[in-house]
N, C-alpha and C positions, 0 to 999 in steps of 0.2 A: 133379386137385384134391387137396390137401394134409389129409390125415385130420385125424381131431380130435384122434385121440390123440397125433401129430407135434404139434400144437398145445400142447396138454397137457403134453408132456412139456419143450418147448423152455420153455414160463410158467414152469413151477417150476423149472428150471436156471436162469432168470434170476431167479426169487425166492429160491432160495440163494444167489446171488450177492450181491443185496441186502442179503437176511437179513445175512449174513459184514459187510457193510459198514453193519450198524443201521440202513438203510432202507426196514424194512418197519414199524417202530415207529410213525409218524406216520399211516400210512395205517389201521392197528391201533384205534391211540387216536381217529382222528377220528367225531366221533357221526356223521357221513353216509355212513360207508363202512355198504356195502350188510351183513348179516351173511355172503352168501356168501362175498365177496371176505375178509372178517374172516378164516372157517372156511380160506381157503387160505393166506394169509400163514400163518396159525400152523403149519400143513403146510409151509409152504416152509423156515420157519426152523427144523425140528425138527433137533435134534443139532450146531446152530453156534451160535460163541460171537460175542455182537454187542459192540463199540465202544462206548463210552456216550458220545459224540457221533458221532454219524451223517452218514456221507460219502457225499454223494447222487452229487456228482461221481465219485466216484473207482468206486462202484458201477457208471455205465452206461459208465467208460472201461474198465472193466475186462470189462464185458460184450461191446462189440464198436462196430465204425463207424458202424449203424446207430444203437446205440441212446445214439450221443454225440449223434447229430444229434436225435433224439426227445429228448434229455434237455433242450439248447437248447430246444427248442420249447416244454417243458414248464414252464423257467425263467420264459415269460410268463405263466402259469396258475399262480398262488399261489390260487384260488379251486378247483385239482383237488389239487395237490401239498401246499398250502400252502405258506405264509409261508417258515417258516426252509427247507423242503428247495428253493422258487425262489430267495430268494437264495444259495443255494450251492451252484446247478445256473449262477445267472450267470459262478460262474466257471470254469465245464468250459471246456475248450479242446482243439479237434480235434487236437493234437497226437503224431503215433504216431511207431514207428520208420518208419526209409525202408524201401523197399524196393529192392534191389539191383539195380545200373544196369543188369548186363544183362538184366534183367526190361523195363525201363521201355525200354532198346536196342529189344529185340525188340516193346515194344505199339508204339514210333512208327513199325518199319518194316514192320509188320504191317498199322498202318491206315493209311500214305498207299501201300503195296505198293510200296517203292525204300528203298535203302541210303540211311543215318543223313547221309551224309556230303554225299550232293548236297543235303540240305535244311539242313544248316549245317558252317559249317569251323571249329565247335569248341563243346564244351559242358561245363560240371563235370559229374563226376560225382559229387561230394557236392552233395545238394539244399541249396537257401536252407531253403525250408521241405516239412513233410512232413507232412498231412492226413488225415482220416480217407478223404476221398475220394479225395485225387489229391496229388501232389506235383508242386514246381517247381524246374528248372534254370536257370542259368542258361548263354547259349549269343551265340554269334555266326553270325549267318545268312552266307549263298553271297557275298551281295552287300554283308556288311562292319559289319549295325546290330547294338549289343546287344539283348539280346530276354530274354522271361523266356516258361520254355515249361512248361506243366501240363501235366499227363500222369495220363488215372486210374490207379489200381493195378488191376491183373489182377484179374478174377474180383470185382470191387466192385458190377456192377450184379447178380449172380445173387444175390447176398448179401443183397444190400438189398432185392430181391426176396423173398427166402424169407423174410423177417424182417418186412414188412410184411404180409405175407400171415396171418402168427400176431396183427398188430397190433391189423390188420382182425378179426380174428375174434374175439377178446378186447374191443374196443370194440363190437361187435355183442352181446354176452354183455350188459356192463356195462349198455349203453344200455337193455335189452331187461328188464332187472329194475324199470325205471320210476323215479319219485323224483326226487331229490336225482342222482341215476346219469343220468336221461335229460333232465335240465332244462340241465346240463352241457354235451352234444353230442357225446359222446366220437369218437361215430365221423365226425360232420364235423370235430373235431381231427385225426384220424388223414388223411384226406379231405385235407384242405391240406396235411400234411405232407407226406403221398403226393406229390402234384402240386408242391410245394416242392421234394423229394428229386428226382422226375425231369428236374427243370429240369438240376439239378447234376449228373447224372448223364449229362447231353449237354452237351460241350464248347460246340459249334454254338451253343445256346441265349444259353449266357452271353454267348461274342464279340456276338451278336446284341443283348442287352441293353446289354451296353458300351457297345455303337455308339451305341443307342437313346440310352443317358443321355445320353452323348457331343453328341450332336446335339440334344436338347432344353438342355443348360444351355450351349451355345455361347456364348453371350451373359454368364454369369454370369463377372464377373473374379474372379481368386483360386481357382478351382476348374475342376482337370481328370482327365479318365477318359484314360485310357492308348491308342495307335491298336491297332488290331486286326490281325495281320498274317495275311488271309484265307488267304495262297498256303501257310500254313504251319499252318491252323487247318480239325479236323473233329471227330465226334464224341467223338472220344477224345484231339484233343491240339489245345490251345489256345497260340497263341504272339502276346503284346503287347509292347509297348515295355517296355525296361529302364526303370523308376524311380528317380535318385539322389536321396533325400530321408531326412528322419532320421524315425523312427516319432512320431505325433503323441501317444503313451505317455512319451515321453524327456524330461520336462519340462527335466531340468537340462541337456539335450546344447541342445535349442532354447532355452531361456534364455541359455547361454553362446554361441550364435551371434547373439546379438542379435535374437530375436523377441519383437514384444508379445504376450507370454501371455494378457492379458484380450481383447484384440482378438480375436487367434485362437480364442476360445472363440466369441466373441461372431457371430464367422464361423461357424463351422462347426455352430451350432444356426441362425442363419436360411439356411444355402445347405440343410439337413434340412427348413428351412418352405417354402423356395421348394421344392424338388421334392413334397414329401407335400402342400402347403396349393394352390401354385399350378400346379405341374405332374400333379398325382395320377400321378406315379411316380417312386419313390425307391428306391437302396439301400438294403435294409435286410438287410445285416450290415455294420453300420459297427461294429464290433469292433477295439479297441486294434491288431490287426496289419494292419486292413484301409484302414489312413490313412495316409500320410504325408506330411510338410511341406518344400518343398521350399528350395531358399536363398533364395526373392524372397517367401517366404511363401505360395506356392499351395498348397495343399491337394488334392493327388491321392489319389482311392483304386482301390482295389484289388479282384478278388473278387467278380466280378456273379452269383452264380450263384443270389441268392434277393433276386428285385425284390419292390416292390407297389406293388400299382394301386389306387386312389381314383376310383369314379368322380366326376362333377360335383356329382351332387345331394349327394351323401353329403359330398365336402368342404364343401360349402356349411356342412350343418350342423357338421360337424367343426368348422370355424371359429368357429362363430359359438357352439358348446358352449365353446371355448378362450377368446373371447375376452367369453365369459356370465362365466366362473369368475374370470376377470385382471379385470373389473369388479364381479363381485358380483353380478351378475343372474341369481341363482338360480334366478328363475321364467322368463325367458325359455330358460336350459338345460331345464329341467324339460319347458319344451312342447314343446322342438325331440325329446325322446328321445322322448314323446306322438307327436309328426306323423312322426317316421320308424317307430312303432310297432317301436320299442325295447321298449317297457315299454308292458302289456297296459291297455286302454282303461279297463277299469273298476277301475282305481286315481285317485286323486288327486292331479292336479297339482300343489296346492298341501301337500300331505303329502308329494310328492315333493321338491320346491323347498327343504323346510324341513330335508328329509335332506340333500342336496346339500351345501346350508349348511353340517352341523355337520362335514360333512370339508370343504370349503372353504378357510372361515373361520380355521382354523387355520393354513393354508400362505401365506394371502396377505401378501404384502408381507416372506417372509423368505428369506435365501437359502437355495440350497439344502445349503450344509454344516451346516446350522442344522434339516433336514428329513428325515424317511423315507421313503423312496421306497414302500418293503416294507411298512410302515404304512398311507401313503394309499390304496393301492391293495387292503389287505387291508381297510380301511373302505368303498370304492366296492364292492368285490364282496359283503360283507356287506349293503349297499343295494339291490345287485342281482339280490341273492337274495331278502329279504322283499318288492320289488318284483315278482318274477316275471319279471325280465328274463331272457332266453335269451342264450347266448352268441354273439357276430356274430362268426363265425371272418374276416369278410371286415376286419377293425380289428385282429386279430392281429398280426400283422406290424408293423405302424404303434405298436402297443405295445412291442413289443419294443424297436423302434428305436429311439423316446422314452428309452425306460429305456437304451440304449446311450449315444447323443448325449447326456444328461443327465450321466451318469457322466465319458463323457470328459473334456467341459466344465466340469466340477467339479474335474477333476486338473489343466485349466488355469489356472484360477480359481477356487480355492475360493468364494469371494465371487458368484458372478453367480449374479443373480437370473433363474430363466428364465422370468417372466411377466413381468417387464420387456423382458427383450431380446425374446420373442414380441408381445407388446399390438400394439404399433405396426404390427406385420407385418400381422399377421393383422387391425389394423381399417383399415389403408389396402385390403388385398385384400377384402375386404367390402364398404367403400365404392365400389369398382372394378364387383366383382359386382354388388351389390346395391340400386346407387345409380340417379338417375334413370335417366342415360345407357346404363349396363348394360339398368335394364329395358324402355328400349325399341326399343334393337338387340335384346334376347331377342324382346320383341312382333313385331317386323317380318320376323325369323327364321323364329320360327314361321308367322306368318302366311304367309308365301310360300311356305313347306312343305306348308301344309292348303291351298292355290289348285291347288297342283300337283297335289294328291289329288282325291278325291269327297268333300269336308268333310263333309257331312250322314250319309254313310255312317261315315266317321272318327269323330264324332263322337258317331255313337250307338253304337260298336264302344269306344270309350273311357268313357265312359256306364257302358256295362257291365261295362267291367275296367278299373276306377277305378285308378291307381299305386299299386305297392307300395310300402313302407317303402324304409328306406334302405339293407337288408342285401340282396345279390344273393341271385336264384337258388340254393340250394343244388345241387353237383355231383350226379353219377347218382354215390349209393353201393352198390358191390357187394354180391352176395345171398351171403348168409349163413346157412345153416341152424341154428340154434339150440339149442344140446343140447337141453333139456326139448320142444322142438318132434318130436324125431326118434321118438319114438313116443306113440301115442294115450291120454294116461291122464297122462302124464307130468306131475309137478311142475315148483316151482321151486327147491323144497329141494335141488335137482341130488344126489340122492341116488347113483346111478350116476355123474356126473361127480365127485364125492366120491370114490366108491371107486377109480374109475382113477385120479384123483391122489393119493391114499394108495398104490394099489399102482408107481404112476409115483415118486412122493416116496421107498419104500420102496427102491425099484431106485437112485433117484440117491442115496439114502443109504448104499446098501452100496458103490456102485461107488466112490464117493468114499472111504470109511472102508479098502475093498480097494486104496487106489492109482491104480483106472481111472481115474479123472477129474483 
């Protein structure tokens, strides 16, 4: 197990890193930072000189791979980082150098155990693109197709390991101080991330998920997932069909081949509503390189390696909050976050309905180059803090991606309205759902399910463990011993974890000032 003081001393290498880069500033000035976490930043930042506009991005690319992909993450949470450091963590981009071919030679003949050459008759060796996790080639297989082959970089999951392990235990710290710190979730943040990261960290995973998408939106024209080429795909090297398409980023290249721009917008936020609204599973990193359009107008993407799942009941309400806001039915959203026990019982509905409203009412009916995205969302979390609402890490994701899809769609069409081009989606799927016909294939569903049972036993077993809200199960989070916990008498003033990272901060200040660093 990884001491405290490793812990320790990696926090503040990465809060001078910060510091250097002006982003420990906002966490400083915010009234809800904890005073401990206050008392360390100003430790981290001692003897650097800070930026006077603050590069949040450029701070966790310059810290390492892990903490590009935490910084994404962190980009959906303007309610931890705030505002200005989420939008300018939007635009971090996993982009590093390559790393050298016969590095990447030896991981693919390491992990299928055979020579380069019987699994394809030719490959660049300068990458397309080159990631925090993994880079891609592109190659010709034995038997003749282009292919595009991922390959992680060496030594990327020990890495990613030992760096959430410090995450962990800093979110455990945080949470643990109570407040504003533990109303938050830090370490259920940490918790999906985790479980995010090692998706991507298994090649397997992702082809799996491709397939997955692959096979659920069979039916949708105009959008496709790439085949998966199994005989050439394992944990550590993923190999799909070559893409020829122009990046769906390139507005003037797809303009000049003659594509409708508004259309294609207007695609590719409802094929994001069919999988989140009607399939409850979506890509969700549909990021500017992760799209491309191809010359008939399909829309293939790319990069499965961080899905989300929606289950039933929860799109239900998802839906039916989207399409409360696109009508104005303020009170009808307000009860749905009520019955999913969102938002704690002994508030009022109708004080909640009337908040809703005043972010609402603002956005409706305008487009969105006409709107702030980083605004609405810094008012909802402001609501949902005087509310008491707890953060549903399991809606994460689905946020992010909103805020992605929205963006792109915006640089296709300035002009589109996305509560227009959503309403209609979202109230035919409703009416689908929710309608007579739905409720009573639901009724008859059910019912044949409880005949098959001991109903009266079921029944009184349900009785007693009435449904939960709309947020799953939280994961099993790891045990954490707690500094002020590790001996009997112990504050919270962390007065001993003060001192080690004064005498830790004092070490990374000479080593740096001496050249080591």
């Amino acid at each position: 197990m990884t001491r405290p003081a490793t812990h320790i001393l990696r926090l503040l290498r990465w809060g001078r890193t910060l510091a250097r880069h002006g982003a420990l500033r906002g966490i400083e000035s915010d009234p809800n930072t904890p005073p401990q976490v206050r008392r360390l930043c100003r430790i981290a930042r001692i003897g650097t000189f800070q930026p006077r506009t603050p590069d949040y991005a450029g701070a966790f690319r310059a810290i390492g791979p892990a903490a590009i992909k935490l910084g994404q993450t962190l980009a959906t949470r303007p309610d931890i980082v705030g505002e200005e450091a989420a939008n300018n963590l939007l635009l971090l981009q996993d982009r590093l150098p390559p790393v050298p071919f016969d590095l990447i030679r030896r991981e693919i003949e390491a992990s299928f155990g055979k020579p380069l050459e019987t699994l394809f008759a030719s490959i660049e060796e300068e990458p397309v693109g080159a990631a925090s996790i993994a880079q891609v080639h592109r190659a010709v297989t034995t038997d003749g197709r282009t292919v595009a082959v991922k390959v992680l970089r060496p030594g990327i999951r020990e890495k990613f390991a030992a760096d959430i392990q410090t995450y962990e235990w800093a979110a455990a710290h945080l949470e643990g101080l109570g407040g504003e710190a533990a109303r938050l979730r830090p370490r259920l943040v940490i918790a999906n991330f985790k479980r995010w990261t090692l998706r991507e960290l298994d090649l397997r995973r992702e082809a799996a998920s491709a397939s997955e998408l692959a096979e659920r939106m069979k039916g949708v024209e105009g959008y496709r997932v790439p085949g998966i080429d199994w005989d050439r795909t394992n944990g550590r090297v993923m190999t799909i069909d070559w893409i020829d398409g122009t990046k769906i980023s390139e507005t003037e290249v797809l303009r000049a081949a003659g594509h409708d721009l508004p259309a294609l917008a207007e695609h590719l936020v409802l094929t994001f509503l069919k999988q989140a609204i009607s399939l409850g599973y979506f890509h969700a990193d549909m990021h500017q390189g992760n799209l491309f359009v191809e010359a008939d107008g399909t829309i293939t993407a790319i990069d499965f390696g961080i899905m989300g799942r929606i289950d039933r009941r929860a799109r239900l309400w998802l839906a039916e909050i989207l399409y409360g806001l696109t009508t104005g039915n303020y009170r009808r959203v307000a009860e749905i976050h009520f019955e999913a026990q969102y938002v704690p019982s002994y508030h009022s509905v109708d004080e909640f309905a009337t908040a809703l409203r005043a972010v609402g009412e603002p956005t409706r009916g305008r487009p969105v180059s006409e709107l702030s995205v980083g605004q609405m969302l810094d008012s909802l979390f402001a609501i949902t803090r005087e509310f008491d609402m707890q953060t549903q890490p399991h809606l994460l994701l689905l946020q992010k991606t909103m805020v992605m899809v929205e963006g792109l769609a915006t640089q296709l069409h300035p002009q589109i309205n996305m509560w227009n081009v959503a309403a209609p989606f979202v109230r035919d799927w409703i009416r689908d759902e929710l309608g007579p016909e739905a409720a009573i294939a639901d009724r008859l569903r059910e019912d044949a399910q409880t005949l098959l049972r001991l109903p009266d036993l079921v029944r009184r077993i349900e009785d007693k463990f009435p449904p939960k809200g709309g947020a799953p199960d939280a994961p099993p989070l790891p045990e954490v011993e707690l500094m002020w916990d590790r001996k009997a008498g112990a504050s919270r003033g962390w007065g001993g974890y003060l001192l080690a990272a004064l005498a830790g901060g004092g070490a990374l200040w000479a080593a740096q000032a001496l050249g080591w660093l």
